[in-house]
N, C-alpha and C positions, 0 to 999 in steps of 0.2 A: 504494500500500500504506500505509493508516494507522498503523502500528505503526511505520515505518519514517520517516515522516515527523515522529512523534510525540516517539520516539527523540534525533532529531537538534534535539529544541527546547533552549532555554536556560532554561524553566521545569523545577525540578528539579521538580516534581507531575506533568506531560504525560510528562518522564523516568520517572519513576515507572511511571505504568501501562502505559507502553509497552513497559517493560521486563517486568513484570506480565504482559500481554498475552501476549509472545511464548515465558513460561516454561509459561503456562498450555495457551496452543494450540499448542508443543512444535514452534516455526518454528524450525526446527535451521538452515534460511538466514541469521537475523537474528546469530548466535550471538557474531558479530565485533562487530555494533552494542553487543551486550549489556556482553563485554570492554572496547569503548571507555568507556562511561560508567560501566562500574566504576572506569575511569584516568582518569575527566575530574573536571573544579570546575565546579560548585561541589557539594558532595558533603553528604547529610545522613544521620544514620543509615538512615533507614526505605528512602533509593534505594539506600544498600550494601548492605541486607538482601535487598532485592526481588532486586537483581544476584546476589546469590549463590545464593538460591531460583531464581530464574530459569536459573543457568547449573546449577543441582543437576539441576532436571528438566530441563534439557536436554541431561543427561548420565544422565540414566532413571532418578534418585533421588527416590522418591515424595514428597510435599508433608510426610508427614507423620515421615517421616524424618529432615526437612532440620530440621524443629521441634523434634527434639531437639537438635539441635547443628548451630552452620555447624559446615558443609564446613573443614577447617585445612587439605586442599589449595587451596584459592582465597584464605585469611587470610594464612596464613605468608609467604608470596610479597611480598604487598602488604606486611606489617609489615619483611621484610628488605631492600626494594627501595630505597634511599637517594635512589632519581632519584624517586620518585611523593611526593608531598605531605604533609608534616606532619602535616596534620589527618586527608587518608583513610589513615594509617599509625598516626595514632593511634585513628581509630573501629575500625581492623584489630584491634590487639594488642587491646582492652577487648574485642572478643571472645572472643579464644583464651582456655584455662584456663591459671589460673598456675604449673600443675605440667607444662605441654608442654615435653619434654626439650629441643626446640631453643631456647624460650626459656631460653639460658646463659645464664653470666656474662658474658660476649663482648659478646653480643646486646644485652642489658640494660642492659651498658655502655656502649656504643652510642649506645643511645636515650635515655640518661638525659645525655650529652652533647651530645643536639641543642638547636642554640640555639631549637626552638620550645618555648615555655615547655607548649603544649596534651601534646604528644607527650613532654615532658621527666616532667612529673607524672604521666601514664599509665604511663608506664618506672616509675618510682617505685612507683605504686599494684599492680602487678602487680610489681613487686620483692618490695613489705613481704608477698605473700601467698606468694613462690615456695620452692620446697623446695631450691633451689639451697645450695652450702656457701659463697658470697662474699655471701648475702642480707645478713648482719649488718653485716660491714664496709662494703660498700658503700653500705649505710644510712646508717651511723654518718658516714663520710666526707661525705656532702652534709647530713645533720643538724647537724654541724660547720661545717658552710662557712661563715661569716659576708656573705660576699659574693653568694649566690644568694640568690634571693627566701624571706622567709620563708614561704610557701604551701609550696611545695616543700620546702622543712626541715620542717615541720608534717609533712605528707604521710611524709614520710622519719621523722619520729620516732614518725609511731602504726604504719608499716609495724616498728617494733624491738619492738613488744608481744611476746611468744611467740605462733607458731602452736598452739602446743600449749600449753596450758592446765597440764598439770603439769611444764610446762618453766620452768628456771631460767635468768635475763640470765646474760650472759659479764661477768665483769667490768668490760671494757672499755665496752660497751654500759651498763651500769649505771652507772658512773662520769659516762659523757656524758649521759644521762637525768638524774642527780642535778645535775650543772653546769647544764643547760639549764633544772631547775625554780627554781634560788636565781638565773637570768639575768633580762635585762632585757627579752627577749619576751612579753608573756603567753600568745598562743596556743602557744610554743614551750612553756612552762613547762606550758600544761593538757594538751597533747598529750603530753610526757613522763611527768605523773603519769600519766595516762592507762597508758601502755605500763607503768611502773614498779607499777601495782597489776593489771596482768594477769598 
């Protein structure tokens, strides 16, 4: 069986269409092969896409359904799962929408604690857009940190802009935006102006 053989390669492209393959001709047999290299490395966006297209039709969800949106029963899992890999946990979450109820504060908090810097900034990028009530503070706190990398800070102080456009900074938020533009970072300082003229 080619598809099966194809599957088990360590070329992520042969992974690819063999995953492809098995969503398209709807081999409901392969369906564990598919699961495994959704959980294996070396992982890139287009073979986590393929896996979740793949496992959608093979769960009778038309092609063009699946194009509106992954599947957030096959995402969330993966993004909650602390045992599966940094990186397929962060190509997870960059897909979920920023206002999915289970992405909390908890959650967020979480991932914004992992020591993998890919999956820490992802936390972050999907923090600065979330509707959550801990979004600000827990911005403000790692835009603060002097000891985490400043990408991450950056990332952290254009997520403090307002979501809402005729929204006003909290104080506190304003305050640290004002300190980080007269600081010694530049990109912290245009990232703050940045946030402070939204």
């Amino acid at each position: 069986n080619i598809p099966r053989i194809a599957i088990n390669s360590s070329d992520p492209k042969l992974r690819f269409l063999a995953v492809q393959w098995i969503g398209e001709e709807n081999l409901k047999e392969l369906r564990a092969n598919v699961e495994k290299v959704l959980a294996s490395e070396p992982m890139t966006g287009d073979l986590f896409m393929a896996c979740l297209a793949s496992l959608s039709m093979l769960d009778g969800v038309p092609p063009a359904e699946f194009e509106k949106a992954p599947p957030v029963q096959h995402v969330l899992p993966i993004v909650k799962d602390s045992k599966r890999s940094a990186s397929l946990r962060a190509i997870a979450l960059r897909m979920l929408p920023s206002s999915l109820k289970e992405l909390d504060g908890k959650l967020l908090g979480e991932l914004v604690a992992s020591k993998d810097e890919g999956l820490r900034r992802e936390a972050v990028r999907t923090l600065g857009l979330s509707p959550i009530p801990e979004r600000e503070a827990l911005l403000r706190t790692i835009a603060a940190d002097e000891s985490l990398d400043v990408n991450l800070r950056a990332d952290a102080v254009a997520g403090l802009a307002p979501v809402d456009q005729r929204a006003k900074l909290n104080e506190a938020t304003r305050d640290l935006l004002l300190k980080l533009v007269n600081g010694k970072e530049t990109s912290l300082a245009i990232e703050a102006l940045r946030s402070l003229r939204s």
